[in-house]
N, C-alpha and C positions, 0 to 999 in steps of 0.2 A: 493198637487201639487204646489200652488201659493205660498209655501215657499218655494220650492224649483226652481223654472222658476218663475221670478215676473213676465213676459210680458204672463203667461199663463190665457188664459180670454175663459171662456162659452159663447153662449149667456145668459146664465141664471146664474145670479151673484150667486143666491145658489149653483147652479153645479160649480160652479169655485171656491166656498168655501169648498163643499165635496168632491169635484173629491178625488181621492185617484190613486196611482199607481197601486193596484188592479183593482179597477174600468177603466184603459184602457186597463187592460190587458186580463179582462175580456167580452171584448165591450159592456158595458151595461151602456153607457152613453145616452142613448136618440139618439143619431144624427142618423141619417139613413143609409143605407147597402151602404157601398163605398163612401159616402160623403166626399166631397174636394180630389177627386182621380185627377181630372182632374189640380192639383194644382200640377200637378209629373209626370201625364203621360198622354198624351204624353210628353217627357221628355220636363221642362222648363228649365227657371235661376233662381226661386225661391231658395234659402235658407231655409236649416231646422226652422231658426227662422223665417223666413219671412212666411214659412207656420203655424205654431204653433200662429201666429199673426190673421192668419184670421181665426181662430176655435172661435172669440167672432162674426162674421157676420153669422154663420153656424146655420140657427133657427133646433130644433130641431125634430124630427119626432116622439119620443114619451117620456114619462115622463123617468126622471132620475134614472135609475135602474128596469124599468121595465119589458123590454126586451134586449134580445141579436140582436145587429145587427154589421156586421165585418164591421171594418174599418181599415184601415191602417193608419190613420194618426194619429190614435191613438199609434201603439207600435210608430211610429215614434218619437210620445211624447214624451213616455216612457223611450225610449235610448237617449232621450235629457239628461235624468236625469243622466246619468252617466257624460258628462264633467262639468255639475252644481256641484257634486258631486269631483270630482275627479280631475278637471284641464284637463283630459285629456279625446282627441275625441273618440267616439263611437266605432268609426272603428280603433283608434289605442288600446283602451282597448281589444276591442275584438283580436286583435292579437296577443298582449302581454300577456293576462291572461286568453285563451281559444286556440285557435291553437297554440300556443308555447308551452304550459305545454302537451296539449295532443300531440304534434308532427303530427299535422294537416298540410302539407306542402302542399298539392296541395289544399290548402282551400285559399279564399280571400273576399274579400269586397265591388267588384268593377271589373266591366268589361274591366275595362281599365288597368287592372293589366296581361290582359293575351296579349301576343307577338306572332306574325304569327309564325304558327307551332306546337302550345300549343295543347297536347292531349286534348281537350274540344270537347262538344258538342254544336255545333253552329244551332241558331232559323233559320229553314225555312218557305217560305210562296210561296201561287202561286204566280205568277210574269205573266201577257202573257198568261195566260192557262199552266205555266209551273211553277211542284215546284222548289225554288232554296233557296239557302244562303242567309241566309240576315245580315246585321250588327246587332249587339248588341244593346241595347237601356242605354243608359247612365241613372239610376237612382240612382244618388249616394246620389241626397237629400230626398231618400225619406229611404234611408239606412236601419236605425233599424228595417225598416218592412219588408225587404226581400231581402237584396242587398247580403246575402251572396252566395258565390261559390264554391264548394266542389265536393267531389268524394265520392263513398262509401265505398271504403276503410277509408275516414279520417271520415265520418258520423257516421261507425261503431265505431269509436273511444269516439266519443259523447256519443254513445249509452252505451256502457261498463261503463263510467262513472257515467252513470245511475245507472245500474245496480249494481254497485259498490257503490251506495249513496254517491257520490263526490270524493271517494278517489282515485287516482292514482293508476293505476296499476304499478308493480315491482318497485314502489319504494316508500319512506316517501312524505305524502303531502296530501292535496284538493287541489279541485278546490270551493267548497263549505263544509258548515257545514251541519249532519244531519238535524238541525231545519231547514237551509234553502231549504232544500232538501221535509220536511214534506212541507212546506209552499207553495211551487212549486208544490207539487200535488195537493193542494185544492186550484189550479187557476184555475178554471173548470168555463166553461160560462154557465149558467145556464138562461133559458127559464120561464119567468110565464105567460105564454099563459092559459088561462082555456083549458080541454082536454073535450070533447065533451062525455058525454055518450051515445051509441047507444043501442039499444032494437035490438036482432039478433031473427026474427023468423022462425022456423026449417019449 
């Protein structure tokens, strides 16, 4: 990870020497369930790098790899790596080389992409003792870990993809290769909890 993001720093200089992009995709970096959420939401000004800056203050909750625990600011990471990679941002990769080639058109990025009138499903909450509409919550810096917006008609399109192991359907092309396709199924988070054995008597 620190060759690819220099400013990416652990609390624990080991973990910021192994981390791997596995390792945040798999949440099994040590930090605890939801750590640094409150760095996004409720929605701030922070910066995707200004967040990924404070993961060296974040002490962590248990050894490095030994358990699973979900975090978001981890894919957050993760999708940093594609403009380190690439020159270009997360959210424009993603729509250039995943809702363009699929013909994902009611899919987006970003809540602020949709204009009064837009067939969406908008978040309600009580309000008064009464439920009602409420606004959107702008989390565009926490992106990679869940900003995207879609329909199930363009979701089912992702899914075929699958199913299809990268390749486009009715016409020449990927979206991914085979191996990257194997790779992608053994991103599995995986638990080494001792499991308890019990004596059952009849």
């Amino acid at each position: 990870m620190y060759q690819r993001l220099p400013d990416f720093r652990m609390y624990d200089p080991y973990v910021s020497h192994e981390m791997t992009i596995r390792d945040l995709l798999t949440h099994r970096s040590g930090m605890g369930l939801g750590e640094g959420d409150l760095l996004f939401f409720p929605p701030t000004t922070y910066t995707r790098e200004e967040i990924i800056h404070q993961l060296r203050y974040m002490k962590p909750a248990s050894s490095f790899r030994r358990r699973f625990a979900y975090d978001n600011l981890l894919y957050m990471t993760a999708g940093q790596i594609i403009p380190a990679v690439t020159g270009t941002s997360w959210d424009e990769f993603v729509r250039q080389h995943i809702f363009a080639p699929l013909g994902m058109s009611h899919s987006n990025v970003s809540t602020a992409a949709f204009q009064p009138g837009d067939n969406v499903a908008y978040p309600h909450s009580k309000l008064n003792g009464k439920l009602q509409v409420i606004p959107f919550e702008n989390l565009d810096n926490a992106g990679p870990a869940g900003s995207i917006n879609s329909s199930a008609a363009d979701m089912s399109k992702w899914v075929l993809l699958q199913l299809n192991r990268g390749k486009l359907l009715g016409r020449e092309g990927r979206l991914f290769s085979e191996a990257g396709r194997r790779k992608c199924g053994h991103l599995r988070p995986s638990s080494r909890s001792p499991i308890r054995r019990r004596r059952w008597r009849p």
